[in-house]
C-alpha positions as a printed Julia matrix, in Angstrom:
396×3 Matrix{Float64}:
   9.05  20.11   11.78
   8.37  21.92   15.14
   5.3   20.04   16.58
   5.39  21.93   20.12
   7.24  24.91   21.89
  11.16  24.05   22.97
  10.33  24.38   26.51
   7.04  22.0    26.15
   3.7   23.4    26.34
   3.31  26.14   28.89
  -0.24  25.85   30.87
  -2.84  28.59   30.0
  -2.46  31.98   32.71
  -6.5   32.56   33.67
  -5.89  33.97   37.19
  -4.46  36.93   38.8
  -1.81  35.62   40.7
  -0.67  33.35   37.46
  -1.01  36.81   35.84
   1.22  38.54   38.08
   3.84  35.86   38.17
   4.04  36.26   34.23
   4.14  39.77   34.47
   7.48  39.55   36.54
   9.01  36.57   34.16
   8.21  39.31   31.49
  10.06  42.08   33.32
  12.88  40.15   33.69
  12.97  38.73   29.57
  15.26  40.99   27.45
  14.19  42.7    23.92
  10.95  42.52   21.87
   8.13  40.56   22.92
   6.26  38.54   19.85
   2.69  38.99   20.19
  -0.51  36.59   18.56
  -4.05  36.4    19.38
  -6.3   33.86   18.97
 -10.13  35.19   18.0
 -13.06  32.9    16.48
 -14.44  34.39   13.71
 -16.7   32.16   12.35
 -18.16  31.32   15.41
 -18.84  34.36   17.64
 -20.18  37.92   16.67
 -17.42  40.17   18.07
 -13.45  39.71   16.87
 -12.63  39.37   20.78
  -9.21  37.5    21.49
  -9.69  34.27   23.52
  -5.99  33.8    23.73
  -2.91  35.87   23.95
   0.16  34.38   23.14
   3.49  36.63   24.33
   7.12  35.07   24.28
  10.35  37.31   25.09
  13.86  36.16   25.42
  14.89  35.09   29.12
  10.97  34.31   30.02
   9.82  31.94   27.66
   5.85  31.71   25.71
   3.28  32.32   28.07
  -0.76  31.75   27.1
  -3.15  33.83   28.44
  -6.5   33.92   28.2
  -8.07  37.12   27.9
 -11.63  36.33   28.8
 -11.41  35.66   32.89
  -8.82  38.29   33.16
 -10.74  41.71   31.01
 -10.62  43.44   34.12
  -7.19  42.89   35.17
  -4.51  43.4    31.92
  -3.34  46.45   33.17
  -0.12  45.12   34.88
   0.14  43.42   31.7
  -0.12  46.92   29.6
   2.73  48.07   31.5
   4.71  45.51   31.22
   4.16  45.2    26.8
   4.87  49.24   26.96
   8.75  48.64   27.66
   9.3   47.57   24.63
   8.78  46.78   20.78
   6.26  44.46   19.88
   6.0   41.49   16.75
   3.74  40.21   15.4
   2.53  38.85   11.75
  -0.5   40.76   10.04
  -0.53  42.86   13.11
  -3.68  44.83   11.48
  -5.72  41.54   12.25
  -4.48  41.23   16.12
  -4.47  45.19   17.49
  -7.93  46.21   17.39
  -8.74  42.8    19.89
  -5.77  43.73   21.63
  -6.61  47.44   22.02
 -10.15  46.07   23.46
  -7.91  44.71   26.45
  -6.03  47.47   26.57
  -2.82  46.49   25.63
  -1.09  48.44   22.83
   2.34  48.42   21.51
   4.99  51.02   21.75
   6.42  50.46   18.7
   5.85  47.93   15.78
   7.47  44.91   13.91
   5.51  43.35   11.08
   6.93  40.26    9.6
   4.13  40.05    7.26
   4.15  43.6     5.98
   8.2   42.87    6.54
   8.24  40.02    3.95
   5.83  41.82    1.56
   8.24  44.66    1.24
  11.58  42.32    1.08
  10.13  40.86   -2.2
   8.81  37.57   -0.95
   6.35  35.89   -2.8
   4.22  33.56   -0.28
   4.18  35.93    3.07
   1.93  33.48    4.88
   4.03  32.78    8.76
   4.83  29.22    7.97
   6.14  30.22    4.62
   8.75  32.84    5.7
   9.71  30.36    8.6
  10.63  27.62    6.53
  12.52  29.43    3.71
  14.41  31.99    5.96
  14.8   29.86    8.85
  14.51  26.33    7.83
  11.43  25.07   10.32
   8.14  23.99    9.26
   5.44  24.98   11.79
   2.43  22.48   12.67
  -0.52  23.53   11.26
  -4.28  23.52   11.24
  -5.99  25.2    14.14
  -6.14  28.66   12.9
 -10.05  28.23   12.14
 -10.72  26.6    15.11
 -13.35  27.82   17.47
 -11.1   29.2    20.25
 -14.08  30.39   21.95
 -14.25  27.03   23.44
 -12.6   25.97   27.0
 -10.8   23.99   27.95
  -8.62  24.66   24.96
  -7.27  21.13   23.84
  -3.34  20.4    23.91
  -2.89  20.57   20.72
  -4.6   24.09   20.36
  -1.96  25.42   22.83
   0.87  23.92   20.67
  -0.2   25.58   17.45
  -0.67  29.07   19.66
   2.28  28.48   21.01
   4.57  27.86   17.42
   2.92  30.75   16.59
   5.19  33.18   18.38
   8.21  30.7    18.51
  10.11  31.82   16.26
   8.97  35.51   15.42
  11.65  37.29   16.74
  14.36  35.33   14.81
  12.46  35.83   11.61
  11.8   39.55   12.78
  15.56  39.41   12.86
  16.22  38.21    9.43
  13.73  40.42    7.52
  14.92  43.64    8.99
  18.68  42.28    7.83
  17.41  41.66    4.78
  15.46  45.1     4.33
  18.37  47.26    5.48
  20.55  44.95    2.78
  17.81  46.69    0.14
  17.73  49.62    1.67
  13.97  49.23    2.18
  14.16  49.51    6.32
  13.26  53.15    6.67
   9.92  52.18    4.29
   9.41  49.27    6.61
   9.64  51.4     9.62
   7.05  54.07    8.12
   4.69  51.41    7.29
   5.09  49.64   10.61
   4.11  52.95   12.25
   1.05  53.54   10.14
   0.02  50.62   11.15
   0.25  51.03   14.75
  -1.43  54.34   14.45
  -4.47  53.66   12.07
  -7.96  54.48   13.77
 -10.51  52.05   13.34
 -12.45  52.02   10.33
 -15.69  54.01    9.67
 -18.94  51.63    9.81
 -19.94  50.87    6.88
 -23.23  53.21    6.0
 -24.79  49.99    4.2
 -23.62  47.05    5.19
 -26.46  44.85    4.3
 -24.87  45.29    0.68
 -22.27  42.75    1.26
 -24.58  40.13    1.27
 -22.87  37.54   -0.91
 -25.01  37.06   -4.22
 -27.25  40.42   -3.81
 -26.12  41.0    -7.23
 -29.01  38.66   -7.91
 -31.44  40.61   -6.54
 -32.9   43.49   -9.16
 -35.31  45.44   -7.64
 -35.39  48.14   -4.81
 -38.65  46.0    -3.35
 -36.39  42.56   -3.65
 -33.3   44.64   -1.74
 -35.62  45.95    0.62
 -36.33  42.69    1.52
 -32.54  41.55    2.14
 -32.25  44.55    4.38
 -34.47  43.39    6.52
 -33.43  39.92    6.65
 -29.86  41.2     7.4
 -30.98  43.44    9.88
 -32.69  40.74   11.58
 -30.2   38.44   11.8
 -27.46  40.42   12.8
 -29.77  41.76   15.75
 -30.12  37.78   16.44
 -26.48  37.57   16.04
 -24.88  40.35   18.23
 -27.19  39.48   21.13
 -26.13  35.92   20.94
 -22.67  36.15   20.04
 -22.87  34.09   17.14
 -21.14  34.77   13.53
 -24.28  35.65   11.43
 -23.42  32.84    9.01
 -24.47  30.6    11.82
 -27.53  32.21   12.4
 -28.94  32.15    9.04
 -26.23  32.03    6.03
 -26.37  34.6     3.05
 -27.14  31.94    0.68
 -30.58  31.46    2.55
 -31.09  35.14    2.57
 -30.7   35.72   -0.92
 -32.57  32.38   -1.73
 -35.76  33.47    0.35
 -36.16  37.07   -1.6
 -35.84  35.65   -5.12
 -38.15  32.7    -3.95
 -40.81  35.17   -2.38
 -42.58  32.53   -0.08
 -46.0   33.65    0.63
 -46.28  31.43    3.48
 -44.32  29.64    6.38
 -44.61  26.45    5.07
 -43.5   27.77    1.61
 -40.27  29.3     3.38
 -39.74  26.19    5.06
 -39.49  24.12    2.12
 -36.24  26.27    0.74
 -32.88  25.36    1.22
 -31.91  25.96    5.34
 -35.28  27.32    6.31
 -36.41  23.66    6.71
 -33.66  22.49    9.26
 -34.85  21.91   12.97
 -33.58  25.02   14.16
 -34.39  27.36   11.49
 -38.55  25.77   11.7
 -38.64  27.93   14.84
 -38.08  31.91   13.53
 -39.7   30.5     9.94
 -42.21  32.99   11.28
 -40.15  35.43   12.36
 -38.2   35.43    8.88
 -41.31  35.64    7.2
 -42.46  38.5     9.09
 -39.42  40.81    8.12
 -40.32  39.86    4.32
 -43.95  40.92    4.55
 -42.41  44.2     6.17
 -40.45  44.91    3.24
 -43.35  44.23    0.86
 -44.96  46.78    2.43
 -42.69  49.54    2.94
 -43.62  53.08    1.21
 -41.68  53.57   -1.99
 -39.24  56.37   -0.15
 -38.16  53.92    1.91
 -37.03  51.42   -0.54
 -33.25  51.45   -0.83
 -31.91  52.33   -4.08
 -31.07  49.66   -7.02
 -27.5   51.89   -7.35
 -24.93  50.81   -4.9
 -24.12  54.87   -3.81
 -20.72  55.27   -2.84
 -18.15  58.14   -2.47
 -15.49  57.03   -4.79
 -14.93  56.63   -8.63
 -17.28  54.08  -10.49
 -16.17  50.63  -11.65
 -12.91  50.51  -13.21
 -14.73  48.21  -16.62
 -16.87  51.75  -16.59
 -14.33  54.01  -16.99
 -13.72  53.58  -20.73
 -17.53  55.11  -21.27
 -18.05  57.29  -18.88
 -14.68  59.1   -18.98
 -12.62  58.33  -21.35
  -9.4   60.94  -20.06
  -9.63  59.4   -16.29
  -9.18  55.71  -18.33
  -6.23  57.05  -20.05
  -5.11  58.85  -16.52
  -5.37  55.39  -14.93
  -3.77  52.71  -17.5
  -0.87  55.63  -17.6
  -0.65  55.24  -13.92
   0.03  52.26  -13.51
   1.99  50.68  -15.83
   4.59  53.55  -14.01
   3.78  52.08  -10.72
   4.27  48.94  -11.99
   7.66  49.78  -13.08
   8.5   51.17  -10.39
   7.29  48.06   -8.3
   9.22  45.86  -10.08
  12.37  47.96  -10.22
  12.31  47.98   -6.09
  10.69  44.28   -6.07
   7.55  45.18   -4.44
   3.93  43.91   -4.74
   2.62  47.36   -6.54
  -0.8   47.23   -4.04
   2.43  48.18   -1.52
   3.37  51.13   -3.15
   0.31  52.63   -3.23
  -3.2   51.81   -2.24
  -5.27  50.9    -5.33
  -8.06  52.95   -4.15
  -5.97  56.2    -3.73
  -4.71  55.68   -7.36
  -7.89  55.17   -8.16
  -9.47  58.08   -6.59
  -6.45  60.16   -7.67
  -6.76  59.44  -11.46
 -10.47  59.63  -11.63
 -10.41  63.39  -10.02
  -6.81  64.82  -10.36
  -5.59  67.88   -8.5
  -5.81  71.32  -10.06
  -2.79  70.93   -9.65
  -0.45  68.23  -11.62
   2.48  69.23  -10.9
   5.01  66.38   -8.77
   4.83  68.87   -5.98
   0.87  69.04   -6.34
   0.38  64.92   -6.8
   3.04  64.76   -3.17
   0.3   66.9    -1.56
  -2.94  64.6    -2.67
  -0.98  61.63   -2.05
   0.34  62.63    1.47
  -3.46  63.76    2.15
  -4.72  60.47    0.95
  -2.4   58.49    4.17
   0.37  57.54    2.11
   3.24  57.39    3.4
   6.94  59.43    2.58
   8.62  56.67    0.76
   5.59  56.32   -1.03
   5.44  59.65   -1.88
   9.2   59.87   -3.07
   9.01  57.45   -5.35
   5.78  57.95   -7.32
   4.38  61.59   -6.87
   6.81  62.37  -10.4
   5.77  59.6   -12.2
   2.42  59.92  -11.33
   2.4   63.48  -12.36
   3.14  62.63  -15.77
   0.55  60.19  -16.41
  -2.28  62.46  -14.83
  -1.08  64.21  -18.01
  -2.45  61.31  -20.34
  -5.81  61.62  -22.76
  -7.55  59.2   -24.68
C-alpha cells in the first residue's frame, strides 16, 4: 500500500517564481513526464483543471495549481514539449490541459495501453497492483478540487496518481511489443492526441435523465426551457447544473404541471430553502412553454443523423439487421483471436453507420475506404475491412 509519494508530499507551486524553479528541476529530469489533472465535475460548470500533477525522473512530482498561474504556463509549455507525455485516460485530461496551453508532443496511454494488452479491469489502481504489485490510496477522485487550501491528503492521492505511471507505461509497452500490438498502440495514442474537440451537441436538453417520460412536444417544450434556464444559472455561476436544480426535479415539475408557485413548491426539491427563491422564476419558464406557437414546439422524435435504434432494425430493414449481426460476430472473432475488447477494434457507431448504409462499393478495398473516412485507424483497417466486406454481403 503506497499511502504518500516516496519523497513525502511536495507543497503545491501557485507562484511564479515556485513556477520557474520547477520549470528548471523539469529541465534537468530525464525521459517522459507523467501527466494528471485534477478537475471538479460535479461541482463547477466548466471541466477546468485545479491541479496539475507532473513527475519526471531526476526532478521528482511537482503540484501545480493551474488557477493563480492561467496567465503564466508558458515556460511550463516549453518545458512539457521536450518530451513524451503519460498519462491514464488521457482523453479526460487534454482538453483542460489544452485550455492552459500545455499540449503533449507525443502520447502514452496506459489506459488505452491496458485495453489493447487484453486486460480486463483497466482502472489505474488495477493495472498498478497486478503489473507492479502496489496498491494506490484511494478515494478523492470525486472530491471538489475546486476548493483551497487543498487538504494533505488530497495532495497525496494527486500525487500517487503519477507515481508510478512511467513504470507501468514501461511494462505495457513490453508487454504490447511481446503481442505485437505496439504499432496499434502507437496509432491509437496519436489519434488521441490529435482529436478536435467534439461538435456541441444541437439538442442537448435531450439528455435530461428520464425525458423518456415526457410524451408530448408541449411537455418537452417545457423541459427545454427548464434546461435552458438552469444551465444559463449554471455557467454564470460556475456550478454543475445538478446543483442548481437536478434532472429529477426537472422532469418531476413537467409531468406534475404546477399551476402555481405554491403548487411547484410542494414537489420534490422545489420546496428546499434555496430552491423557494427562483420557485417563481421556474414557474415562469413553464408558463413560457405552455404558450409557445405550435412551430416552435420541439419534435416528439429524437432527430439524429445516424441509423435508428438497433431493437428497430429487424422492422424497418430487415437486410441492414442481417448486415449488422454478420458484422459482428466477425469482429468478435477477430477480437477475441487478438484479445481485444471488440468496442477497440472498431467504434460501434461506425459499424453501425457502416452496416445500416453500405458503400456502393463492397468490395475489402471499398469497406478500407469508408472505414479510413469514418477515423479509424490502419490497424483497424487491416484487420477488418475483409471480413467486414463479406458480411455487408448478408440478407435476411
Amino acid at each position: 500500500m503506497l499511502t504518500e509519494p516516496a519523497g513525502g508530499t511536495p507543497p503545491v507551486i501557485d507562484d511564479v517564481d515556485a513556477l520557474r524553479a520547477a520549470c528548471e528541476r523539469l529541465t534537468a529530469g530525464t525521459g517522459p513526464f507523467a501527466v494528471d489533472t485534477e478537475r471538479a465535475s460535479g461541482y463547477r460548470y466548466w471541466p477546468k483543471a485545479y491541479l496539475v500533477q507532473i513527475r519526471r525522473d531526476g526532478a521528482g512530482t511537482l503540484l501545480i495549481d493551474p488557477v493563480p498561474l492561467a496567465e503564466h504556463l508558458q515556460p511550463l509549455a516549453e518545458v512539457l514539449g521536450e518530451a513524451e507525455w503519460v498519462l491514464h485516460a488521457a482523453s479526460q485530461d487534454l482538453p483542460c490541459l489544452a485550455e492552459l496551453g500545455l499540449t503533449p508532443p507525443s502520447l502514452f496511454d496506459t489506459e488505452l495501453a491496458g485495453r489493447l494488452a487484453g486486460h480486463e479491469r483497466v482502472a489505474l489502481g488495477t493495472l498498478v497492483e497486478k503489473l507492479l504489485g502496489y496498491t494506490l490510496e484511494k478515494g478523492h477522485s470525486a472530491a471538489d478540487w475546486s476548493k483551497r487550501p487543498l487538504p494533505r491528503d488530497w495532495l497525496n492521492y494527486a500525487a500517487l496518481d503519477v507515481e508510478l505511471l512511467v513504470p507501468l507505461r514501461d511494462t505495457l509497452e513490453r508487454e504490447l511489443d511481446e503481442q505485437g500490438k505496439l504499432d496499434w498502440a502507437r496509432q491509437e495514442f496519436e489519434a488521441v492526441r490529435t482529436a478536435p474537440a467534439p461538435a456541441p451537441r444541437a439538442e442537448p436538453w435531450r439528455r435530461t435523465s428520464g425525458v423518456h417520460k415526457v410524451r408530448t412536444a408541449r411537455g418537452l417544450a417545457a423541459v427545454r426551457a427548464l434546461w435552458e434556464a438552469r444551465d444559463e444559472m449554471a455557467r454564470k455561476r460556475d456550478r454543475a447544473p445538478s446543483r442548481v436544480l437536478p434532472d429529477s426535479a426537472i422532469i418531476n415539475a413537467v409531468l406534475s404541471d404546477p399551476g402555481t408557485t405554491e403548487a411547484l413548491q410542494a414537489l420534490p426539491v422545489f420546496g428546499g430553502r434555496v430552491q423557494r427563491r427562483y420557485a417563481a422564476m421556474w414557474l415562469k419558464h413553464l408558463k413560457a412553454a405552455k404558450e409557445l406557437p405550435a412551430d416552435q414546439l420541439p419534435s416528439t422524435a429524437n432527430h439524429h443523423d445516424g441509423p435508428p435504434p438497433v431493437n428497430r432494425w429487424g422492422d424497418k430493414d430487415p437486410d441492414a439487421a442481417a448486415r449488422l449481426a454478420a458484422a459482428r460476430t466477425a469482429l468478435s472473432d477477430i477480437a477475441e483471436r487478438h484479445t481485444l475488447p471488440v468496442e477497440n477494434l472498431l467504434l460501434p457507431d461506425l459499424l453501425r453507420r457502416t452496416c445500416w448504409r453500405p458503400p456502393a462499393d463492397r468490395s475489402p478495398e471499398g469497406v478500407a475506404a469508408v472505414l479510413t473516412d469514418g477515423g479509424a485507424r490502419q490497424w483497424q483497417v487491416d484487420l477488418t475491412a475483409e471480413a467486414l466486406s463479406a458480411a455487408l454481403h448478408a440478407s435476411a
